[in-house]
C-alpha positions in Angstrom: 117.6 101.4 90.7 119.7 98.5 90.5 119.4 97.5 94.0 115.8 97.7 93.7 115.9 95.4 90.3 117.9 92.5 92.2 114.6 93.0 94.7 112.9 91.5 91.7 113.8 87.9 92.5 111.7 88.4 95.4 108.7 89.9 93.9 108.5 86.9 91.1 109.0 83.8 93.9 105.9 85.6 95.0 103.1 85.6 97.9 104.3 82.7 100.0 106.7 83.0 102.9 110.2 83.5 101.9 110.9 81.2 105.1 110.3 77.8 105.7 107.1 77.6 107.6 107.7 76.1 111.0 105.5 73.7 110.3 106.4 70.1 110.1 103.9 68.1 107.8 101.0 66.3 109.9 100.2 63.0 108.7 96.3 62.7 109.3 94.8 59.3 108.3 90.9 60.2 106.2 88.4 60.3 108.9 86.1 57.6 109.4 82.9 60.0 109.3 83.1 62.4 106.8 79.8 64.0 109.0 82.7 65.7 110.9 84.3 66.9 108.8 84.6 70.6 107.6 86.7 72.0 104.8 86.8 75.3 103.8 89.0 77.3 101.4 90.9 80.7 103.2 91.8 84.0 102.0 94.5 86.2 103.6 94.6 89.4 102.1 97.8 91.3 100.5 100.3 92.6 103.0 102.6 96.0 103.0 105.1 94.7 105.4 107.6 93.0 103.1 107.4 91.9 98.8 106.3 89.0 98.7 103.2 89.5 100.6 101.6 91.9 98.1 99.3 89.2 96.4 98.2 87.6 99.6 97.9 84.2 100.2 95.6 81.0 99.9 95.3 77.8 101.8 92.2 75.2 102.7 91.6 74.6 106.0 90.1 71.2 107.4 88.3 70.6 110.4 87.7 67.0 111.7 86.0 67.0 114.9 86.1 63.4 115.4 89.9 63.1 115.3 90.1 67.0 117.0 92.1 68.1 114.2 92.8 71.9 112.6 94.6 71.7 109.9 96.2 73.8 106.7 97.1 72.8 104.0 99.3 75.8 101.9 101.4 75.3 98.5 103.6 78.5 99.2 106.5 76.9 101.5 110.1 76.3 100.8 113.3 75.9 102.7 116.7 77.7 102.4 119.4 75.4 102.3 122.9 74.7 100.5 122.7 76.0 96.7 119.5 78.2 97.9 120.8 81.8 95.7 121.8 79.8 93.0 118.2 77.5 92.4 116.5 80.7 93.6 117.9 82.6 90.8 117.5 79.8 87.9 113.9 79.7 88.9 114.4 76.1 89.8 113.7 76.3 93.7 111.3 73.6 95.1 107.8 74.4 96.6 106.2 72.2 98.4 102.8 71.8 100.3 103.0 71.5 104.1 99.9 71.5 106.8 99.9 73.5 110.0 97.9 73.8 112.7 95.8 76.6 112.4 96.5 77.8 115.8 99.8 78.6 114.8 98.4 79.5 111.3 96.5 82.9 112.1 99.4 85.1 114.7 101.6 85.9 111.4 98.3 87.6 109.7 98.1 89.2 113.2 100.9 90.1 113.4 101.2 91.7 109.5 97.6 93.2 110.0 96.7 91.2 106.7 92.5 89.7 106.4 91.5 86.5 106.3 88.3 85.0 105.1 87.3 82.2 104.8 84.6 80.0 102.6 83.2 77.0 103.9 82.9 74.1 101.4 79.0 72.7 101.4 80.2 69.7 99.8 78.8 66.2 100.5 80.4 63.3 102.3 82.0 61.6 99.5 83.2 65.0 98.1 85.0 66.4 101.4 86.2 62.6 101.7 87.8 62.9 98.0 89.4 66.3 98.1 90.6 65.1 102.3 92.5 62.3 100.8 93.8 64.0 97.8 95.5 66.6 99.9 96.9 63.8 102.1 98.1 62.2 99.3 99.6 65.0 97.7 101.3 66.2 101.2 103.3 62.6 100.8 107.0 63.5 100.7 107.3 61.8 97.5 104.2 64.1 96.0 104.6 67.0 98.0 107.3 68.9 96.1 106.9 71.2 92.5 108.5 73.7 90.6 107.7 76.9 91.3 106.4 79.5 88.9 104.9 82.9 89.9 102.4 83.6 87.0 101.6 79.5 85.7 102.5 76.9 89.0 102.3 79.0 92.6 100.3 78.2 95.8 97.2 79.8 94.5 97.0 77.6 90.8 97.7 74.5 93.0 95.4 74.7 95.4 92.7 76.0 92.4 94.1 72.5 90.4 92.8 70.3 93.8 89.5 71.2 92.9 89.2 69.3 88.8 91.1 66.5 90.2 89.2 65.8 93.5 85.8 65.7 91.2 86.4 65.7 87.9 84.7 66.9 84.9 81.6 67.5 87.4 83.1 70.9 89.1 82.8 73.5 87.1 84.7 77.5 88.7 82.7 80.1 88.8 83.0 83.5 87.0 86.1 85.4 88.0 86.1 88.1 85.5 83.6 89.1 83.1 84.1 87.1 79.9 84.8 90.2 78.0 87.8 90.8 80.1 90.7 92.0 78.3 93.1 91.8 81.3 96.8 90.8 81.4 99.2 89.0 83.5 101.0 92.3 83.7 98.0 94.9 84.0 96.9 92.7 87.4 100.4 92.7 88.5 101.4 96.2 87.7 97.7 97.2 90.2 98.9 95.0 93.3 101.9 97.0 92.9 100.1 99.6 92.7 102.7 101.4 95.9 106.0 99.7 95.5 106.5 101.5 92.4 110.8 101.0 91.9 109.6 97.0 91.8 106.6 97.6 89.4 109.6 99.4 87.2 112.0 96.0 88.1 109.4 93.9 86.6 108.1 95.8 84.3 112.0 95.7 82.3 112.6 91.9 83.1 109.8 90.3 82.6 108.6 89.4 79.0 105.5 89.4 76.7 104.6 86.4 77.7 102.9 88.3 80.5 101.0 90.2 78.0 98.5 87.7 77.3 94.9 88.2 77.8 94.2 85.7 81.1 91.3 83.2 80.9 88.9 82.9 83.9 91.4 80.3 85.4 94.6 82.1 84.3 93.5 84.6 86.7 93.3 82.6 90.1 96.6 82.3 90.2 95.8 85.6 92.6 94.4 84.5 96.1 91.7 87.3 95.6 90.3 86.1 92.2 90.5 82.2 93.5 88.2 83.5 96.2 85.9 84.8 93.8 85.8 81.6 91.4 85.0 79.3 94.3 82.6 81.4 95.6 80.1 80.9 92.0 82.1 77.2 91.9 79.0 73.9 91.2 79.3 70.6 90.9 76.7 69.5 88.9 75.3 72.9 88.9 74.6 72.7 93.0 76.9 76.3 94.6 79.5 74.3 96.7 80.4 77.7 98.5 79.1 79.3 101.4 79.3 83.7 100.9 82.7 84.3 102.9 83.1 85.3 106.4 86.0 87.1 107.4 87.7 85.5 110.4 90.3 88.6 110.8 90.4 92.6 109.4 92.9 93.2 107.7 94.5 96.9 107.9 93.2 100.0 105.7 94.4 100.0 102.1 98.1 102.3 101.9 98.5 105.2 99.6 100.0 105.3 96.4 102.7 107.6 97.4 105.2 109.2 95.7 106.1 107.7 92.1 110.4 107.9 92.6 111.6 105.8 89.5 109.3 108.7 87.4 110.9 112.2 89.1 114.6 110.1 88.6 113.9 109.3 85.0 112.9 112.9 84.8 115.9 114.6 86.2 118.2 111.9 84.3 116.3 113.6 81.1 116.3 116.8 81.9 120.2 116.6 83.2 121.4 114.8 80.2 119.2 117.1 77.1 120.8 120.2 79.1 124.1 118.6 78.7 123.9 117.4 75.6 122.1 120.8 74.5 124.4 123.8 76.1 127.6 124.4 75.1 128.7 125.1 78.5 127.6 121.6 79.8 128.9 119.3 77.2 130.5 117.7 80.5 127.1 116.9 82.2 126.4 115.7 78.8 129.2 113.3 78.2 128.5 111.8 81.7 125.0 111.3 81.5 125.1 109.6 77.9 127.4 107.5 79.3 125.8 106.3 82.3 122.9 106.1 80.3 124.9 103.7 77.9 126.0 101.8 81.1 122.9 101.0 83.1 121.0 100.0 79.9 123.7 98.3 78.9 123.5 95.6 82.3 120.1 96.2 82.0 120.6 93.9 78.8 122.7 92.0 80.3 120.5 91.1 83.0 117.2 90.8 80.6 119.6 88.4 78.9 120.3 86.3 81.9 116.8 86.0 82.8 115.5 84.9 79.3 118.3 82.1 78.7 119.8 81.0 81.7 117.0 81.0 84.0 113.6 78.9 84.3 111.3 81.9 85.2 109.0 81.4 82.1 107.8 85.6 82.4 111.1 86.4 81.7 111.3 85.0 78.2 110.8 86.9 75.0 111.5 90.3 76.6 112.2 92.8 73.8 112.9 95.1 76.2 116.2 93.7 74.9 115.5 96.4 72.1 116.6 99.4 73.9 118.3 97.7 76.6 121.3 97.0 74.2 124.2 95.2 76.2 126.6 96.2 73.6 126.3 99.3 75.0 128.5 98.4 77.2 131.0 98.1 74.5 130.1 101.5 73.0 130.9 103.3 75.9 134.4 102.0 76.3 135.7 101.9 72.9 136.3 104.4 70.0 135.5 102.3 67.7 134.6 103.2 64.0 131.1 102.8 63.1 129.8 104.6 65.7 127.4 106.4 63.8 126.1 103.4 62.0 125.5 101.9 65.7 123.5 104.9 66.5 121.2 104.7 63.9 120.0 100.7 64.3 120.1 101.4 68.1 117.3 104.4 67.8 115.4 102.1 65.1 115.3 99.2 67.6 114.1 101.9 70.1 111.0 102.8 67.7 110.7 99.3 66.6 110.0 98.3 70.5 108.0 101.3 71.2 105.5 100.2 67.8 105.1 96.3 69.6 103.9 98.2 72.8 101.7 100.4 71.0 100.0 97.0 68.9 99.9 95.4 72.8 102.7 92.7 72.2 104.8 93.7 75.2 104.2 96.3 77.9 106.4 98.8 79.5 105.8 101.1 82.3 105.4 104.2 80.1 105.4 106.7 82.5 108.7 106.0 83.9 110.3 105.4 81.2 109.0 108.0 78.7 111.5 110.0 80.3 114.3 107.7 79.8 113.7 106.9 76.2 113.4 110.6 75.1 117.1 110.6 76.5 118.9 108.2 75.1 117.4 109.4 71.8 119.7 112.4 72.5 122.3 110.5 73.7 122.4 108.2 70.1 122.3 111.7 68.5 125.0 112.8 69.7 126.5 109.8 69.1 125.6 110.2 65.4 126.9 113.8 64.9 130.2 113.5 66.8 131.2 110.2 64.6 129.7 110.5 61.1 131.8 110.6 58.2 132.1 114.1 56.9 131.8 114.7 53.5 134.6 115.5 51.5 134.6 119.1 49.3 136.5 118.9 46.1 139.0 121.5 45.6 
């Protein structure tokens, strides 16, 4: 589970390739006649293949048939390099947008049997002249780089800001979601993941309630998908600046859930540990499962911890998962220490106090798999209890 957790790095730098694209940036001076010139905004749809293509991807594609060029332009590119595990791990790795050909743009989706579609801009000269030179200007090596953020600053949320600042306060997004929608940044995650289910646990436990909030219509297109679908009702001055869109490639049929592992581990790590714990006969079992118990959430805290203060990864702040993932559990399991019962008793509180903020929606957790868990380390601080407490004195 652990190995799977550390996987979590990858699932939060999200949908863009984890290599440098082989794509040096192409300087292309505005053309001189904007007749000829076609932009359109492209879709490639989530991939099975490796993490960080389960969201899919974005990108604008421009045409200029007057200067023969075919170009992309995509947020979601960075390079590996000297300190690359350390940034990568403080969230304070460089993005940057770079612009391919699209020749060389469609083989990976291929490749990956992943869709694209793509929406052709109907967008007058001045407008496809505007949002032309404002991607030129921001593919300038002094404007090209940012800091990225899965949920708040990724590929999709930059290419979505291009459209306000090419035309202002005259674009307006279409609708995404219904405006009743009561969805958060971890419902939509926790459904893309809806196979990969060890790292729907991993980020589930490290990242925070600041994922719980209910998204806006433009929260949302920080997914590919839901970008599509805002540009597709998008106006400027109430005119539809988007065509329906046209899917240049199929992608591959939609995978199986499969088999849910983290739940039938968390279940056997209950059911092994109450036996233990319960029958005489395995108090063994049940000294060695309460203490691995007390170990894993104890770096599990320690981890949570980590991510929260010493990283720039804003999901992973204000995670009370810290609640149950006590790292001084550590401590507990090495140690005879007195007080052990008293430790017992504010570790179950904390337990019940985090399970009350998930039931009144102010952080999430992936119940099912860790229903399990929870019911036994409520045995495990039992036990605790009962083999430290003070026993009461008889008078004579």
């Amino acid at each position: 589970m652990l190995r799977k957790l550390l996987f979590l790095f990858f699932a939060i730098i999200g949908y863009g390739s984890l290599f440098a694209q082989d794509t040096a940036s192409i300087s292309a001076p505005p053309p001189s006649d904007t007749s000829h010139l076609r932009i359109s905004l492209l879709t490639c749809g989530p991939g099975h293949n490796e993490i960080w293509e389960v969201f899919g991807h974005t990108a604008i594609r421009v045409i200029d048939s007057a200067q023969h060029l075919d170009l992309v332009y995509g947020y979601g590119t960075f390079e590996f390099g000297e300190g690359f595990e350390l940034k990568f791990m403080r969230g304070k790795l460089l993005y940057y947008i770079s612009v391919a050909e699209f020749e060389g743009f469609m083989p990976e989706y291929v490749i990956a049997k992943r869709s694209v579609e793509e929406q052709e801009l109907s967008l007058e000269g001045p407008q496809k002249q505007a949002m032309y030179e404002f991607l030129n200007w921001n593919a300038r090596p002094e404007n090209m780089y940012y800091k990225y953020d899965f949920f708040f600053d990724n590929c999709a949320t930059r290419l979505r800001d291009v459209f306000p600042k090419s035309f202002g306060n005259r674009f307006t997004f279409g609708r995404a979601i219904p405006e009743d929608s009561k969805l958060t940044f971890r419902d939509i995650m926790n459904q893309y993941f809806y196979r990969d289910h060890w790292t729907r646990l991993g980020c589930n436990l490290l990242l925070g309630s600041r994922i719980d909030k209910i998204m806006s219509n433009t929260d949302i297109m920080f997914l590919p998908d839901y970008l599509r679908d805002g540009v597709a009702g998008a106006k400027i001055e109430g005119k539809n600046i988007a065509t329906p869109p046209q899917l240049l490639l199929a992608g591959g049929p939609a995978l199986p859930t499969g088999i849910n592992q983290p739940f039938i581990v968390t279940c056997i790590v209950a059911l092994l540990t109450i036996l233990g714990l319960s029958i005489h006969n395995l108090r063994l079992l049940g000294k060695i499962m309460s203490g691995l118990l007390l170990i894993v959430t104890g770096i599990l805290g320690v981890i949570i911890l980590i991510m929260w203060f010493a990283t720039d990864h804003q999901g992973c702040s204000d995670n009370f998962n810290l609640l149950w993932c006590l790292p001084t559990n550590l401590i507990i399991v090495f140690t005879k220490a007195r007080g052990k019962a008293k430790y017992a008793i504010i570790a179950i509180m904390f337990l019940f106090i985090f399970l009350i903020l998930h039931i009144i929606k102010v952080q999430g957790l992936a119940l099912l798999e860790l229903a399990p868990l929870f019911l036994a380390l409520l045995f495990a601080y039992g036990m605790i209890y009962r083999s430290n407490k003070t026993p009461k004195q008889s008078n004579a």
